[in-house]
Structures are given as C-alpha cells and as structure tokens.
C-alpha positions, 0 to 999 in steps of 0.5 A: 500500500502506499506510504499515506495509506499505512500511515493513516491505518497506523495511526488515526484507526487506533484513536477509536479502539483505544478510545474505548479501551479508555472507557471500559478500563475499569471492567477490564481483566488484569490477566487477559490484558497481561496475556495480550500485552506480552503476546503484542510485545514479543510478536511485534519485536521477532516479526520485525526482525528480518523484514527489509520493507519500512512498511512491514517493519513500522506494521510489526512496531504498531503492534509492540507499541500497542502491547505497551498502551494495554497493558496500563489501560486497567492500572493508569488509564491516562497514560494509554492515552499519554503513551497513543499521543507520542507514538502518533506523533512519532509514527507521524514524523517518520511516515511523513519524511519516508513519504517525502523522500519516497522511501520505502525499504531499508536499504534505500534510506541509505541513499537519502544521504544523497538527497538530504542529510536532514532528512536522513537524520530525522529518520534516524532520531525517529526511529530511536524514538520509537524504540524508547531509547534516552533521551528521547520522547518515546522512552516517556511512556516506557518509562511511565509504565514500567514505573506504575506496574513496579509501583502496583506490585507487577516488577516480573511483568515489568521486565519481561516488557522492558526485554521485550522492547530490546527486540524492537530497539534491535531492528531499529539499530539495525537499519541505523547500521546499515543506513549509516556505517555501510556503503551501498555501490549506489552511494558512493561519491556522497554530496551532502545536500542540506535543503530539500523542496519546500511543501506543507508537509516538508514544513511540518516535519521540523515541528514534528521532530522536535515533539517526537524526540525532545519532550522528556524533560517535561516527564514530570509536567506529565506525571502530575498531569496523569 
C-alpha cells in the first residue's frame, strides 16, 4: 500500500479502539490484558526482525507499541492515552519524511544521504524514538509504565516488557547500521545536500521532530498531569 495509506491505518484507526479501551478500563481483566500485552510485545519485536520493507517493519512496531498502551489501560488509564499521543506523533514524523523522500525499504534510506542529510537524520532520531531509547520522547511512556506496574506490585511483568522492547530497539539499530556505517555501490561519491523542496508537509516535519524526540524533560509536567 502506499506510504499515506499505512500511515493513516497506523495511526488515526487506533484513536477509536483505544478510545474505548479508555472507557471500559475499569471492567477490564488484569490477566487477559497481561496475556495480550506480552503476546503484542514479543510478536511485534521477532516479526520485525528480518523484514527489509519500512512498511512491514513500522506494521510489526504498531503492534509492540500497542502491547505497551494495554497493558496500563486497567492500572493508569491516562497514560494509554499519554503513551497513543507520542507514538502518533512519532509514527507521524517518520511516515511523513519516508513519504517525502519516497522511501520505502531499508536499504534505500541509505541513499537519502544523497538527497538530504536532514532528512536522513530525522529518520534516524525517529526511529530511536520509537524504540524508547534516552533521551528521547518515546522512552516517556516506557518509562511511565514500567514505573506504575513496579509501583502496583507487577516488577516480573515489568521486565519481561522492558526485554521485550530490546527486540524492537534491535531492528531499529539495525537499519541505523546499515543506513549509516555501510556503503551501498549506489552511494558512493556522497554530496551532502542540506535543503530539500519546500511543501506543507516538508514544513511540518521540523515541528514534528522536535515533539517526537525532545519532550522528556517535561516527564514530570506529565506525571502530575496523569
């Protein structure tokens, strides 16, 4: 499908489930939300391991992310929703700049080198974002949870979420590798080129970037909001 199309099943179509997840939280099962959340989380990291499309590999990411925003519904239910916010707006940043560049596998992000170093470097901010890597807004929410189920007395299933994200930290260093600290025959002779054409969307992504990985200062703002 087209980059626009995943962009819009990834994000705007878990605003209505999560919504409801938010609504009936009380008289949800602890157990089966447990269940669900390990099931997303291992899943969504070992399918993301081996796939070489940008596509399928932020497809395998929703569904790690979504294990994180269950497993907190019943204990904190706003921060399902603190924790759907950053990674929208990550997810956004990331599908939005790939769009522009019209990229669409891993090994084409190297060539965006060529095209713009900007771009290539907000690719990778994002990407470790997503993954939940310090300093950077996604390791927020991550930290958040983790925090609340060691607080409600649930320290096992609080590791075995932190490993579980290890998995999706991995593939995303892995396409930072290959991107980065490999050369491709198509890419020698690099000329870094730092403007790229202006449009709405080109406008957008500065604004976006600074949101999805610089907001973590402002962790104990959130925290007193939640």
């Amino acid at each position: 499908i087209p980059l626009s199309s995943g962009m819009i099943l990834l994000t705007w179509q878990k605003i209505a489930p999560t919504a409801l997840l938010y609504q009936i939280s009380p008289s949800l099962n602890m157990e089966i939300l447990i269940m669900l959340a390990i099931l997303s989380t291992v899943l969504g990291g070992w399918g993301g391991l081996n796939q070489t499309q940008m596509r399928k590999v932020l497809a395998y990411s929703s569904i790690a992310h979504m294990g994180w925003t269950v497993i907190i519904a019943l204990i904190n239910p706003n921060l399902t929703i603190l924790s759907l916010m950053i990674y929208i707006i990550t997810t956004l940043t990331l599908f939005m700049t790939l769009n522009l560049s019209s990229t669409t596998k891993i090994k084409s992000i190297s060539n965006l080198w060529n095209k713009s170093t900007p771009m290539t470097m907000i690719v990778f901010l994002t990407l470790l974002s997503l993954g939940g890597l310090p300093p950077l807004t996604g390791f927020m929410p991550k930290w958040l949870i983790l925090q609340e189920l060691i607080i409600n007395n649930n320290p096992t299933m609080a590791i075995i979420m932190a490993l579980s994200a290890l998995l999706n930290l991995f593939f995303y260093m892995r396409i930072i590798y290959v991107s980065s600290l490999t050369m491709f025959p198509t890419s020698n002779n690099l000329k870094h080129h730092w403007f790229f054409t202006q449009t709405k969307t080109a406008n957008m992504i500065p604004t976006l970037t600074t949101i999805s990985s610089m907001l973590l200062p402002l962790t104990p703002i959130l925290i007193i909001m939640t």
